[in-house]
ZADO-1210 file (C-alpha; in nm, 4 decimals, padded with zeros to 6 digits):
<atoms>
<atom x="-07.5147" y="-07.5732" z="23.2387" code="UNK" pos="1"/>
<atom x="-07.7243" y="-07.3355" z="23.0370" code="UNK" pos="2"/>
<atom x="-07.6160" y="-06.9855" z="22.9611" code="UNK" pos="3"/>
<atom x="-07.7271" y="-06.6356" z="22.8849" code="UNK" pos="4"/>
<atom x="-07.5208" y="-06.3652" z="22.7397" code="UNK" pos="5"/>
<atom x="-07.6599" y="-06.0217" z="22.7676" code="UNK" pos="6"/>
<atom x="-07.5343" y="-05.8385" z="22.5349" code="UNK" pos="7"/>
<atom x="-07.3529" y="-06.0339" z="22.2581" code="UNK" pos="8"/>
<atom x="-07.1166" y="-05.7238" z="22.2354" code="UNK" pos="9"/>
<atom x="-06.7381" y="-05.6981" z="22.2089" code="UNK" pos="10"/>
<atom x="-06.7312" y="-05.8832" z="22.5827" code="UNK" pos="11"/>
<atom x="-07.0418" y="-06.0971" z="22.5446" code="UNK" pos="12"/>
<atom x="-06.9419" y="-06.2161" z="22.2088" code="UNK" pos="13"/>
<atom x="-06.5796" y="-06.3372" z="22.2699" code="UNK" pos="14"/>
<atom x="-06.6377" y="-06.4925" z="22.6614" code="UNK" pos="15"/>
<atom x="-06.9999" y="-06.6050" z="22.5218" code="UNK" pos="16"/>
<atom x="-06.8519" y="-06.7310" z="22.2513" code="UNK" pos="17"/>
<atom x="-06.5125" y="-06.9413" z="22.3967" code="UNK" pos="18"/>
<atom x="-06.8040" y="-07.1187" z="22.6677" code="UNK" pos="19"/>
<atom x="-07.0181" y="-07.1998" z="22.3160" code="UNK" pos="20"/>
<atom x="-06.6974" y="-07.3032" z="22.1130" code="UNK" pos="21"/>
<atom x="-06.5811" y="-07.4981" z="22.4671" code="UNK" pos="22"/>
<atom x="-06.9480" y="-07.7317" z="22.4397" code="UNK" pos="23"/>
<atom x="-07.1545" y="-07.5178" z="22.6803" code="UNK" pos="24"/>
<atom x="-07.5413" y="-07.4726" z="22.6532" code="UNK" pos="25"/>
<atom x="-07.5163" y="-07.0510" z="22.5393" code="UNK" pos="26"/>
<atom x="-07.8186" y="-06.8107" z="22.4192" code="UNK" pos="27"/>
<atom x="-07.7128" y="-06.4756" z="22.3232" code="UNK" pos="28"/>
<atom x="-07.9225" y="-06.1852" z="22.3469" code="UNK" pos="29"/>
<atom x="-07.8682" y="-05.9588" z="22.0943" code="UNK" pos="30"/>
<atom x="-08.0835" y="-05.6929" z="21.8527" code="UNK" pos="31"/>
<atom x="-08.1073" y="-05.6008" z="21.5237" code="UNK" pos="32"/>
<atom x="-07.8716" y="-05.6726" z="21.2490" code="UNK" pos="33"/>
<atom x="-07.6583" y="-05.8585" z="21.4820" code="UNK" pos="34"/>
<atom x="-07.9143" y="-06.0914" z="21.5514" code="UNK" pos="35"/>
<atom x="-07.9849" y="-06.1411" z="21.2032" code="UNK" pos="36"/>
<atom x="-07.6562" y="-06.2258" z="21.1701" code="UNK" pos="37"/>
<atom x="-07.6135" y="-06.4482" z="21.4279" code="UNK" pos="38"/>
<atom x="-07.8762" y="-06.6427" z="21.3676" code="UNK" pos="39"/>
<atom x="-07.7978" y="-06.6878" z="21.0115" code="UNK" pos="40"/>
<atom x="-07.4071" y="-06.7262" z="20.9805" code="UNK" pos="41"/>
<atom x="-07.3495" y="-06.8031" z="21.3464" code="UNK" pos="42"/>
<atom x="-07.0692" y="-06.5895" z="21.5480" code="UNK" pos="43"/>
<atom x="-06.7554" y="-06.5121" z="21.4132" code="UNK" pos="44"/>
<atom x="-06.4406" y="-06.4278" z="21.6191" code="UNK" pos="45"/>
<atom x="-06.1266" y="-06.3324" z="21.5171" code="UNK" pos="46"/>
<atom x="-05.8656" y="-06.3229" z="21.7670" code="UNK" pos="47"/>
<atom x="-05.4997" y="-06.2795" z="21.8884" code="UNK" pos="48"/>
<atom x="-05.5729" y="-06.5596" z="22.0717" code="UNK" pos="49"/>
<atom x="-05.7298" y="-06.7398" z="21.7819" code="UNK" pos="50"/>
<atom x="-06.0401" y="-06.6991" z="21.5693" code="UNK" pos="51"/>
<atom x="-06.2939" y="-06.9389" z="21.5796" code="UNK" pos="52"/>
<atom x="-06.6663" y="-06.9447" z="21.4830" code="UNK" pos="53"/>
<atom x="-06.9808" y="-07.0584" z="21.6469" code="UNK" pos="54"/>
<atom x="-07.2031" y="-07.2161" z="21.3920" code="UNK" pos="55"/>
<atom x="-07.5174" y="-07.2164" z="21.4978" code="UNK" pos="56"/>
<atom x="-07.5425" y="-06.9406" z="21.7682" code="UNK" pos="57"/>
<atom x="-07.8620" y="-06.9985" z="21.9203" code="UNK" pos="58"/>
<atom x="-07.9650" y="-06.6004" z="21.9531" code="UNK" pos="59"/>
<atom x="-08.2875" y="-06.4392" z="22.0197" code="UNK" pos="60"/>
<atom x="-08.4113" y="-06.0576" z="22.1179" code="UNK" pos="61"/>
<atom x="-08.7253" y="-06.2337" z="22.3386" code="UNK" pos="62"/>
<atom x="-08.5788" y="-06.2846" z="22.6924" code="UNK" pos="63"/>
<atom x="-08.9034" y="-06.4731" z="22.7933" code="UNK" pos="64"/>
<atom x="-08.8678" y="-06.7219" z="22.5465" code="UNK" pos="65"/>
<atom x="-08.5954" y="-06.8535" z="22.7067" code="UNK" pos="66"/>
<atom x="-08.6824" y="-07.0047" z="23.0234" code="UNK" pos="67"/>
<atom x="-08.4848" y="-07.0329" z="23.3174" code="UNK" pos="68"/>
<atom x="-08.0648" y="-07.0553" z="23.2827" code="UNK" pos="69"/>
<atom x="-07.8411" y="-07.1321" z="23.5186" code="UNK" pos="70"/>
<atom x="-07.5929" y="-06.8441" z="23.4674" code="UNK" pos="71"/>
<atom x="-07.6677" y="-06.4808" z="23.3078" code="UNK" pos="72"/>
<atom x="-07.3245" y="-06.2830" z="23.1891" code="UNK" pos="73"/>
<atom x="-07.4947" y="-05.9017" z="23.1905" code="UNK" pos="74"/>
<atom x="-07.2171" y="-05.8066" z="22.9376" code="UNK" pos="75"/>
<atom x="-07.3977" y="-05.4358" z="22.8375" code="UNK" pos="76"/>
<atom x="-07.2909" y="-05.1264" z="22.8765" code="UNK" pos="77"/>
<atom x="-07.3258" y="-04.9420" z="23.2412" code="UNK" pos="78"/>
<atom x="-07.5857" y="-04.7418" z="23.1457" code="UNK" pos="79"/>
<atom x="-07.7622" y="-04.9628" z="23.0009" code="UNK" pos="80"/>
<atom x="-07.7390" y="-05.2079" z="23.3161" code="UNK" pos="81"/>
<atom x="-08.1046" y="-05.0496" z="23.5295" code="UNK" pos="82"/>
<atom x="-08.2865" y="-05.0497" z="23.1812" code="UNK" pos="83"/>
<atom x="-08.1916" y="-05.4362" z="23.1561" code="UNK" pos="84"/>
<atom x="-08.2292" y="-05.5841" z="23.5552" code="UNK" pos="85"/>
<atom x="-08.6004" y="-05.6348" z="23.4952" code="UNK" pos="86"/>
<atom x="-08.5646" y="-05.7778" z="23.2051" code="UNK" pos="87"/>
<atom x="-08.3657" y="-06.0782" z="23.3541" code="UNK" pos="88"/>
<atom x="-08.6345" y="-06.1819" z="23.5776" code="UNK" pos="89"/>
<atom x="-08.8220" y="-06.4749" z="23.3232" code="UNK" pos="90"/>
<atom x="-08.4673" y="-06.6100" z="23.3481" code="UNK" pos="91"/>
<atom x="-08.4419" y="-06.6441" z="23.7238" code="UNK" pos="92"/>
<atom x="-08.4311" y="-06.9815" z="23.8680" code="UNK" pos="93"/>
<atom x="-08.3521" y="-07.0295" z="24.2234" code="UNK" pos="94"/>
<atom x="-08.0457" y="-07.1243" z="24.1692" code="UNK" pos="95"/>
<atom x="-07.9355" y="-06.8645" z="23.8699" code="UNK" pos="96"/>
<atom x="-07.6223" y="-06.6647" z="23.9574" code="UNK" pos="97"/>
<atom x="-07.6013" y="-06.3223" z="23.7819" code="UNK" pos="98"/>
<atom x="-07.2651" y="-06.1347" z="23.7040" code="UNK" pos="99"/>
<atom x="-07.2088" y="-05.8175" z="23.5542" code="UNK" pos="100"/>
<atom x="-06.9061" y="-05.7695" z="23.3676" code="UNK" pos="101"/>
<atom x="-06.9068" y="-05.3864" z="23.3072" code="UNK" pos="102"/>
<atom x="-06.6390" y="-05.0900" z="23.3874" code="UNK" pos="103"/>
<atom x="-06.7326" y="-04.9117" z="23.6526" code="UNK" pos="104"/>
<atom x="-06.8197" y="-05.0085" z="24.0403" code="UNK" pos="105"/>
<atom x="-07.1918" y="-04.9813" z="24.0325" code="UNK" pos="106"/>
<atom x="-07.3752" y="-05.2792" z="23.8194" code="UNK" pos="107"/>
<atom x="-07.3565" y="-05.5575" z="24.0638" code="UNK" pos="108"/>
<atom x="-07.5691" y="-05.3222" z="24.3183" code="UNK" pos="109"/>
<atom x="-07.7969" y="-05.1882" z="24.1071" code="UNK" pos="110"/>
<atom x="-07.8130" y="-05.5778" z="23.9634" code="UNK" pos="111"/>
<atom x="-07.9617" y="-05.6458" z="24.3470" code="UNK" pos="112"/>
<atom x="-08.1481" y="-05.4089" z="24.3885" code="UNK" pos="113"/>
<atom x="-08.3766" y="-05.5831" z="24.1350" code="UNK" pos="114"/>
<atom x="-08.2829" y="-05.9283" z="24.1156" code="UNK" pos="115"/>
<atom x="-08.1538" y="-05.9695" z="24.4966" code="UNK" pos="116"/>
<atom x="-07.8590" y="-05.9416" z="24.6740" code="UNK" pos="117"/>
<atom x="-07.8060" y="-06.3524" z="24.6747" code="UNK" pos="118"/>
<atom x="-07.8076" y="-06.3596" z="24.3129" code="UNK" pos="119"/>
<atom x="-07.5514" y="-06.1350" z="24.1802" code="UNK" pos="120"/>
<atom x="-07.1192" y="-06.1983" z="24.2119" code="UNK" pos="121"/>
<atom x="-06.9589" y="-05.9261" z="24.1239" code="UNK" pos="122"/>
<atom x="-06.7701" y="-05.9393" z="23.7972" code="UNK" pos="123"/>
<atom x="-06.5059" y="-05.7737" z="23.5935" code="UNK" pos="124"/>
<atom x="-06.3147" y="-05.8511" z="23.2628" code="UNK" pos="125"/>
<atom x="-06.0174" y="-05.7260" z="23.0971" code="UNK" pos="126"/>
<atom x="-05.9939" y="-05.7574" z="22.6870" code="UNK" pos="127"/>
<atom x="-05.9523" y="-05.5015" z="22.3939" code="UNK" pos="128"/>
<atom x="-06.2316" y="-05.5995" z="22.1576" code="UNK" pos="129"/>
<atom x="-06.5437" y="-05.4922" z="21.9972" code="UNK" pos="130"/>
<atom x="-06.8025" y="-05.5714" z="21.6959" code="UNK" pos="131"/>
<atom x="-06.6112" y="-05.5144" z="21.3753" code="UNK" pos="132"/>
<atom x="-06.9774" y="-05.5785" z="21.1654" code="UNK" pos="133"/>
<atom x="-07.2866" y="-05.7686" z="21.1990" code="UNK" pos="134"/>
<atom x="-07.2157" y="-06.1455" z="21.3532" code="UNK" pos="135"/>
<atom x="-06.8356" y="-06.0345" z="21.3576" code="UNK" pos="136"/>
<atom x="-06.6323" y="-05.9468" z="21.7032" code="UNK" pos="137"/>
<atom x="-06.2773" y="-05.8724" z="21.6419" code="UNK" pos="138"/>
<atom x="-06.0323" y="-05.9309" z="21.9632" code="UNK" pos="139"/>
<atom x="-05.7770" y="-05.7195" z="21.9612" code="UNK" pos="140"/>
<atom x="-05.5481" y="-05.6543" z="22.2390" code="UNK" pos="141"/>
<atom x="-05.4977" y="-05.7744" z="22.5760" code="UNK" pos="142"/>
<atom x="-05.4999" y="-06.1315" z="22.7054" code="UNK" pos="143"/>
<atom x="-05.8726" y="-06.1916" z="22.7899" code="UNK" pos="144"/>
<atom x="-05.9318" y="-06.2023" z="23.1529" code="UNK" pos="145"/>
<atom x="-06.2385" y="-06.2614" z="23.3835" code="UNK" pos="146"/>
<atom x="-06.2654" y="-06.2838" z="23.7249" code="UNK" pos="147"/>
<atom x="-06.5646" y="-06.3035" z="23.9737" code="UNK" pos="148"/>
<atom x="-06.6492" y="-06.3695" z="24.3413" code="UNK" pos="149"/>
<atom x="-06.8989" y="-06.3403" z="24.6123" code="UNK" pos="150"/>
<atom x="-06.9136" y="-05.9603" z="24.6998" code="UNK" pos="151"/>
<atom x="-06.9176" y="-06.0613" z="25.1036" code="UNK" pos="152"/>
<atom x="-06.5669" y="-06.2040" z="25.0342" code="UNK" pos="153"/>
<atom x="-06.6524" y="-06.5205" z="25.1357" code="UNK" pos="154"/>
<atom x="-06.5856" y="-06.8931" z="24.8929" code="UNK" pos="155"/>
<atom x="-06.9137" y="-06.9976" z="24.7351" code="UNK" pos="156"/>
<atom x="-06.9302" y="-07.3605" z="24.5846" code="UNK" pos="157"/>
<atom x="-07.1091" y="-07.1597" z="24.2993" code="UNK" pos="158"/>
<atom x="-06.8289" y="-06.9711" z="24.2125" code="UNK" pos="159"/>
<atom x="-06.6058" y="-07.2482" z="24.2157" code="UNK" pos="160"/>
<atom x="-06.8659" y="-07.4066" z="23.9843" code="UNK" pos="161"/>
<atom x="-06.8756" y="-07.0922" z="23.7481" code="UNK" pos="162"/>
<atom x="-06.4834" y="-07.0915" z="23.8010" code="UNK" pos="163"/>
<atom x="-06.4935" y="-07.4353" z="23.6223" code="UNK" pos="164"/>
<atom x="-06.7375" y="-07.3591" z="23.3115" code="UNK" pos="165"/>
<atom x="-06.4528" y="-07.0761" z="23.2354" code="UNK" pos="166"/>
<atom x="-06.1711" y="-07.3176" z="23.2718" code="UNK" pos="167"/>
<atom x="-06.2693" y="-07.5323" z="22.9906" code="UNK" pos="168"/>
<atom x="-06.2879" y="-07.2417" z="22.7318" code="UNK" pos="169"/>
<atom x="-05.9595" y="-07.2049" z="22.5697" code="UNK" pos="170"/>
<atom x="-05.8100" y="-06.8273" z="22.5079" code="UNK" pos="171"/>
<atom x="-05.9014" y="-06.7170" z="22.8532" code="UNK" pos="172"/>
<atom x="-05.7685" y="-06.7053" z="23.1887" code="UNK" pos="173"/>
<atom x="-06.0090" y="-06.7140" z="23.4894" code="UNK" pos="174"/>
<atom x="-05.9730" y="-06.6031" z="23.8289" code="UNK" pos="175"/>
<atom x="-06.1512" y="-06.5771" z="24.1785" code="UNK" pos="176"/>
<atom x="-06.0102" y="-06.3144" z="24.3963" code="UNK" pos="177"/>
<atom x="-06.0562" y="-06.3552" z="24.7668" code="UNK" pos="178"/>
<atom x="-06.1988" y="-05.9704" z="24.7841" code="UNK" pos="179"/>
<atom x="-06.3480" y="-05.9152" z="24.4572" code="UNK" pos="180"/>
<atom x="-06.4266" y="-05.5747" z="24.5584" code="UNK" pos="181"/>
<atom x="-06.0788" y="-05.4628" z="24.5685" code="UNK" pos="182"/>
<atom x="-06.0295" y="-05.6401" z="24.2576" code="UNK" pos="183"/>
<atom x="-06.3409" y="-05.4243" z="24.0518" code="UNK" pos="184"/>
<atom x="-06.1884" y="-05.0907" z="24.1908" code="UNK" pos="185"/>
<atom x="-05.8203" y="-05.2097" z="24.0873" code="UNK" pos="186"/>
<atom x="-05.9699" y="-05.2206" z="23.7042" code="UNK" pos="187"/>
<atom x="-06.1962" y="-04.9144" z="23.7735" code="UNK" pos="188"/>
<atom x="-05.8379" y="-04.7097" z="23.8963" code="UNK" pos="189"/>
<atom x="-05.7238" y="-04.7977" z="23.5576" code="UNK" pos="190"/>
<atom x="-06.0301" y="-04.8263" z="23.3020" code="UNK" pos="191"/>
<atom x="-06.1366" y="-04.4975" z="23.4181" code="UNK" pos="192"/>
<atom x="-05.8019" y="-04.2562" z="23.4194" code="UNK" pos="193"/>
<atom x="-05.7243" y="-04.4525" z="23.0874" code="UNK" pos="194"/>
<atom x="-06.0908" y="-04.4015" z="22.8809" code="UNK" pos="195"/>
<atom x="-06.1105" y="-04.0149" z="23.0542" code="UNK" pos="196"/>
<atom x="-05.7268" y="-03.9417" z="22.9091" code="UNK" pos="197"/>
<atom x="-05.7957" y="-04.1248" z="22.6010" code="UNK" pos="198"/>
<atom x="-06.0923" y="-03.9440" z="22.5217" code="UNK" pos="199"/>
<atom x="-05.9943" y="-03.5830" z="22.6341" code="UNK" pos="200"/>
<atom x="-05.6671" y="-03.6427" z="22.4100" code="UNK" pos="201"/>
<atom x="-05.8053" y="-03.8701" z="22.1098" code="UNK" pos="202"/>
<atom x="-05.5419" y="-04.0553" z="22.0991" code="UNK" pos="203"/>
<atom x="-05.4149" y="-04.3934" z="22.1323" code="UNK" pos="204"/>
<atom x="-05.2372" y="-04.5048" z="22.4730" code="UNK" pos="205"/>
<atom x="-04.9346" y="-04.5172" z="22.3047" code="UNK" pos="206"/>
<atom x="-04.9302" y="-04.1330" z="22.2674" code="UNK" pos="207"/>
<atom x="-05.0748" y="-03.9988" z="22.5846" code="UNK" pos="208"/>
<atom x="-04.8630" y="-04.2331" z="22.8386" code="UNK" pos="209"/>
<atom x="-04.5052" y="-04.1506" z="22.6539" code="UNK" pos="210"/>
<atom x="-04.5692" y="-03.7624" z="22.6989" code="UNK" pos="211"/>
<atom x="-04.4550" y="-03.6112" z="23.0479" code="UNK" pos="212"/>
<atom x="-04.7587" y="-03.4071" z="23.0809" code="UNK" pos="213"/>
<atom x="-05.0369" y="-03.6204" z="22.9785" code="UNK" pos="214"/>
<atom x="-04.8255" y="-03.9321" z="23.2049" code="UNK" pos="215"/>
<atom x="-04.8566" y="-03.6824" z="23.4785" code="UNK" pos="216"/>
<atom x="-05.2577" y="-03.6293" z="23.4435" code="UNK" pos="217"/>
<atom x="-05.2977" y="-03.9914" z="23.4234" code="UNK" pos="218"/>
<atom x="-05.1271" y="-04.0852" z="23.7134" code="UNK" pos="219"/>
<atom x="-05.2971" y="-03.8331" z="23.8774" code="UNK" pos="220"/>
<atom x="-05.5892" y="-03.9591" z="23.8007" code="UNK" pos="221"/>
<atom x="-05.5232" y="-04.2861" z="23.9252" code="UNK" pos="222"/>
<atom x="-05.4421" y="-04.1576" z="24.2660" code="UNK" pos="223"/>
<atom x="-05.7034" y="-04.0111" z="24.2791" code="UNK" pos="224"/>
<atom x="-05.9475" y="-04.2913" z="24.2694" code="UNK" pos="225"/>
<atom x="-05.6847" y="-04.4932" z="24.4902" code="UNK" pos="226"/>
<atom x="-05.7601" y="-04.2295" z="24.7632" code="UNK" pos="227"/>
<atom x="-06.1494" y="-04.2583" z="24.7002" code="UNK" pos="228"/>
<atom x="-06.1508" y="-04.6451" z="24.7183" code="UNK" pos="229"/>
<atom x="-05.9601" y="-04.6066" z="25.0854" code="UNK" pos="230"/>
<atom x="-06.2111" y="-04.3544" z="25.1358" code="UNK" pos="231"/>
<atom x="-06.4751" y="-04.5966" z="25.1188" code="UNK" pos="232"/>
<atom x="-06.3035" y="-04.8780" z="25.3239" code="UNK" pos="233"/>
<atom x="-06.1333" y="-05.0433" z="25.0003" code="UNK" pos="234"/>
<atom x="-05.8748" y="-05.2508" z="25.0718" code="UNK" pos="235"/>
<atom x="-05.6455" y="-05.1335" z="24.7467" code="UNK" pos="236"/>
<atom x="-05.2952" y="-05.2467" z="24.7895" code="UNK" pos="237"/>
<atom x="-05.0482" y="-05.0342" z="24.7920" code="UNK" pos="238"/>
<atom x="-04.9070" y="-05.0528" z="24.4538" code="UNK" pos="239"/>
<atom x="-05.2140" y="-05.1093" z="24.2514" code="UNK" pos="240"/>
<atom x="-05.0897" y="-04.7570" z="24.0544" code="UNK" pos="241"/>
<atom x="-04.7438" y="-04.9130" z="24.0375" code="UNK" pos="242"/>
<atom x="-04.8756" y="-05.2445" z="23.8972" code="UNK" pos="243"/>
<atom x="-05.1847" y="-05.0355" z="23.6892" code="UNK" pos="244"/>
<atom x="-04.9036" y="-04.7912" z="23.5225" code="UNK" pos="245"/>
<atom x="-04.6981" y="-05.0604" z="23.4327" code="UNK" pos="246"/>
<atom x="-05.0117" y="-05.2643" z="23.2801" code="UNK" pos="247"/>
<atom x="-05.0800" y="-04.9257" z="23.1151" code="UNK" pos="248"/>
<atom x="-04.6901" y="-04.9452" z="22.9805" code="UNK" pos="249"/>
<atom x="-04.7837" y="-05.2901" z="22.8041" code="UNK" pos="250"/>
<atom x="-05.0537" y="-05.2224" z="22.6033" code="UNK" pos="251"/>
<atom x="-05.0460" y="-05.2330" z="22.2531" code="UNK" pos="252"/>
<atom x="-04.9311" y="-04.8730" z="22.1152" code="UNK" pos="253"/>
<atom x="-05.2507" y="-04.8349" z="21.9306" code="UNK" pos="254"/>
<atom x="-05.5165" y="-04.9680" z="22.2340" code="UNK" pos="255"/>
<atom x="-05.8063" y="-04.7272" z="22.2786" code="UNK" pos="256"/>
<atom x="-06.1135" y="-04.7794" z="22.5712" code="UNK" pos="257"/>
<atom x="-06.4400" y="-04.8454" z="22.4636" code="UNK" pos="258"/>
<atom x="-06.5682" y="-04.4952" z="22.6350" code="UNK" pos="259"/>
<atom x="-06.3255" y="-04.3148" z="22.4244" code="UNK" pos="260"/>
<atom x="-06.4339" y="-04.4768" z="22.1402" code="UNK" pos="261"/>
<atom x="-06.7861" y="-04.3893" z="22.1805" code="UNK" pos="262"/>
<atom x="-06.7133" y="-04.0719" z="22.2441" code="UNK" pos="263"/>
<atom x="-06.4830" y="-04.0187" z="21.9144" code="UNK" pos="264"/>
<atom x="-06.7226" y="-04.1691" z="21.7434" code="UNK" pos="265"/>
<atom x="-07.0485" y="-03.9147" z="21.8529" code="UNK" pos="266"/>
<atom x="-07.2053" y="-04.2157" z="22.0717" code="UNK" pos="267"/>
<atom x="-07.3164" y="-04.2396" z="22.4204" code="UNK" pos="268"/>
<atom x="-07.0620" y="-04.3899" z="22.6051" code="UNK" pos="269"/>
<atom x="-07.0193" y="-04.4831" z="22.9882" code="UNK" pos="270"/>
<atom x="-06.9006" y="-04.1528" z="23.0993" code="UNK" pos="271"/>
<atom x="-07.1755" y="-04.1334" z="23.3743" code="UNK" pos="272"/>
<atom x="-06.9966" y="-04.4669" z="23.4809" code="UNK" pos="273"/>
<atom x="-06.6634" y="-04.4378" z="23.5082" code="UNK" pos="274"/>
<atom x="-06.5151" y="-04.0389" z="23.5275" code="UNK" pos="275"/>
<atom x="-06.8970" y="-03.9139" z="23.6038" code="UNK" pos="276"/>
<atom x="-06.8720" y="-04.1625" z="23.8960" code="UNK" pos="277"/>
<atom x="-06.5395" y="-04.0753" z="24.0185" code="UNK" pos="278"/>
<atom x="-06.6886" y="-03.7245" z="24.0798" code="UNK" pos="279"/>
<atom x="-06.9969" y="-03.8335" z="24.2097" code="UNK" pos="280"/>
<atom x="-06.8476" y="-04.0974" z="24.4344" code="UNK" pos="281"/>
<atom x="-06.6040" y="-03.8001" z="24.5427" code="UNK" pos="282"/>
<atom x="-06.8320" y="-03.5530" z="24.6129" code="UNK" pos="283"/>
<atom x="-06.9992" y="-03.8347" z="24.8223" code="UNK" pos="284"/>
<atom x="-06.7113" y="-03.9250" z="25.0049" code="UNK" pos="285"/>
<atom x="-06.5821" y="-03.5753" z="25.0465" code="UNK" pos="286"/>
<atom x="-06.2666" y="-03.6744" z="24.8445" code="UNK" pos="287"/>
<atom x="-06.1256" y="-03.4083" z="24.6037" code="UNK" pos="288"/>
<atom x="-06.1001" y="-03.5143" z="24.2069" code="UNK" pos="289"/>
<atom x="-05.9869" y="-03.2599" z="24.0490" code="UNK" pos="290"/>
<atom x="-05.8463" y="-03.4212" z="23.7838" code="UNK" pos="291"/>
<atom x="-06.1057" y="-03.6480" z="23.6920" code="UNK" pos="292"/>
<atom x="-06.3524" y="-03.3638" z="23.7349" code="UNK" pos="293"/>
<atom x="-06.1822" y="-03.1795" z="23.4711" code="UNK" pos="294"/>
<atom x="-06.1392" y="-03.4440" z="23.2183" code="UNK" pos="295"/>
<atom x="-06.5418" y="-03.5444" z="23.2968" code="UNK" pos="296"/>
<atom x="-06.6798" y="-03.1338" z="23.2791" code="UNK" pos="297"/>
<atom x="-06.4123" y="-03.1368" z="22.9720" code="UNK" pos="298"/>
<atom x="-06.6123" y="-03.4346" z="22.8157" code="UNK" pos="299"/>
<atom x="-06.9697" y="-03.4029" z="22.8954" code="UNK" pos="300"/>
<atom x="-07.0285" y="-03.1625" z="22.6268" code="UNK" pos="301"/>
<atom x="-07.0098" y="-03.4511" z="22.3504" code="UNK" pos="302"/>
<atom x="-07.1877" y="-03.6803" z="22.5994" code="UNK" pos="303"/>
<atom x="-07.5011" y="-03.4773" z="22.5991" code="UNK" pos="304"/>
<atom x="-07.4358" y="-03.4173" z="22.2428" code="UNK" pos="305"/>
<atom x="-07.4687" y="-03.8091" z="22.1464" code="UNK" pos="306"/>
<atom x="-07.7576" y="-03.8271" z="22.3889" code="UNK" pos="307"/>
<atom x="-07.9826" y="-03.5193" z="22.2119" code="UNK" pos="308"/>
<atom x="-07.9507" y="-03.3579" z="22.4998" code="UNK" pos="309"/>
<atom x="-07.9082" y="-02.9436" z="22.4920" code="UNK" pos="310"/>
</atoms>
C-alpha cells in the first residue's frame, strides 16, 4: 500500500513515520529546509514512546511526481486544508481514500467538496508533538491516537483495510468509531476550549486547569460546544465534558496546543478553525458562545497581527 503524507509536520511526521518505520510504501510532502533534511538524513523521531529514524525518507515538494497512492494523510494545518484539496488531485486513483487529520470539524467537507464526497473518511488524532528542527519531530506528550471512519456511519471494508496498515505500526493505538462524527466533535469540545484558554492565559495546562477561575472558563467553554454539537444533531454523549475534563486532568503539567503555540510564538495559527468556528458555527445555529466568543475577539488581535493584516 503506497502512502502520502501531507504535511510531514508534528502529526505527519510521527504517524507518517511509525507506517515507514512499520515497512509501508510512504512519500512525505514537505518544503523547504525540512525537505532538505529529509531527504538527506532521513526522519528523525524522538519519542515517549520511542525514537526511531527513517533512513531514507523518500520526500519531495512536487505532488505530480508522485503518481497515484492508495492512501493520502492531509496532516496540515486547517487553514491550510482549501489551499491544498487541489493539489491532491494527480494523486487520485479510483480507489484512493483521503483523511484529514486536523482540529477542528470542517476539513473532511471542504476535502469533498474538491476531491468528492466518496473519497474522504473523516479523521482525527490525538498526540503532543511538533518539529523540534529541520528532519527532527519531537513527541512529547500524550499516547498517540488516530481514529477514522466513514462519515455516513456506516463499516467500509476500506477502513477496515486502513484500520490494518495502522495496526502494524508500533507506538500507536488505532481506532474506528461507529459515528466518527461524534467522535471529531468529542476532540473539537476539548482541542478547542483547551488551545482558546491556553492561548488567552499563556500558560501551560498545568496552570490554567488547577485555578478555580480559569477551570470555570474552560468548562464553560466545553459546554458550550457540547450544546452546539446537539444543536446540530450530534450525538455527544452525555459525559464527553466529564470524560474531556478528566483527559484535561492527565496531561502532562507542561502540555501546550499547537494554536497556542502559534499564537505565543507571533504565527498564524488555526484560530479561524477551532474558537473562530465555535462562533461562527454558533451564530449559525443560533447557539450562544459567549465564552468562546470572548476568548476568540480576545485573540484575534495577534491573529491578524501574524497574518499582516491591519
Amino acid at each position: 500500500m503506497r502512502i502520502a503524507i501531507v504535511g510531514a509536520g508534528g502529526v505527519g511526521g510521527y504517524f507518517g513515520g511509525r507506517l515507514a518505520e512499520a515497512g509501508a510504501s510512504v512519500v512525505f510532502i514537505a518544503r523547504g529546509a525540512h525537505l532538505e533534511a529529509l531527504r538527506r538524513d532521513g526522519l528523525r523521531v524522538e519519542s515517549i514512546a520511542g525514537d526511531f529514524v527513517v533512513r531514507p525518507a523518500e520526500a519531495t515538494d512536487l505532488v505530480a511526481s508522485i503518481g497515484t497512492v492508495d492512501v493520502v494523510l492531509v496532516c496540515v494545518k486547517a487553514w491550510q486544508v482549501p489551499e491544498v484539496a487541489v493539489s491532491l488531485l494527480p494523486m487520485l486513483g479510483p480507489d484512493t481514500v483521503v483523511v484529514p487529520l486536523q482540529n477542528g470539524v470542517e476539513a473532511a467537507g471542504q476535502l469533498a467538496s474538491v476531491v468528492g464526497t466518496d473519497r474522504v473518511l473523516g479523521g482525527l488524532c490525538r498526540i503532543v508533538s511538533y518539529v523540534a528542527g529541520p528532519g527532527h519531530i519531537r513527541h512529547a506528550g500524550v499516547s498517540p491516537r488516530i481514529e477514522f471512519g466513514e462519515m455516513d456511519g456506516r463499516s467500509s471494508e476500506r477502513a477496515a483495510t486502513l484500520r490494518a496498515l495502522f495496526e502494524t505500526a508500533r507506538g500507536l493505538s488505532v481506532g474506528t468509531p461507529d459515528d466518527i462524527a461524534a467522535a471529531l466533535w468529542e476532540k473539537f469540545l476539548f482541542i478547542a476550549p483547551v488551545s482558546g484558554v491556553g492561548a488567552v492565559t499563556r500558560l501551560p495546562v498545568a496552570v490554567f486547569r488547577g485555578i478555580p477561575e480559569t477551570r470555570a472558563m474552560l468548562e464553560a467553554a466545553m459546554r458550550e460546544v457540547s450544546d452546539l454539537a446537539r444543536a446540530r444533531g450530534v450525538a455527544l454523549a452525555e459525559d464527553a465534558i466529564a470524560r474531556t475534563l478528566a483527559y484535561v486532568d492527565g496531561l502532562p503539567a507542561d502540555a501546550t496546543a499547537s494554536m497556542q503555540r502559534d499564537i505565543m510564538e507571533g504565527r498564524p495559527s488555526e484560530l479561524e478553525y477551532q474558537t473562530g468556528a465555535i462562533v461562527r458555527l454558533g451564530r449559525e445555529a443560533r447557539v450562544p458562545v459567549p465564552v468562546n466568543e470572548c476568548l476568540y475577539r480576545s485573540l484575534l488581535p495577534a491573529e491578524l497581527k501574524a497574518r499582516g493584516a491591519r
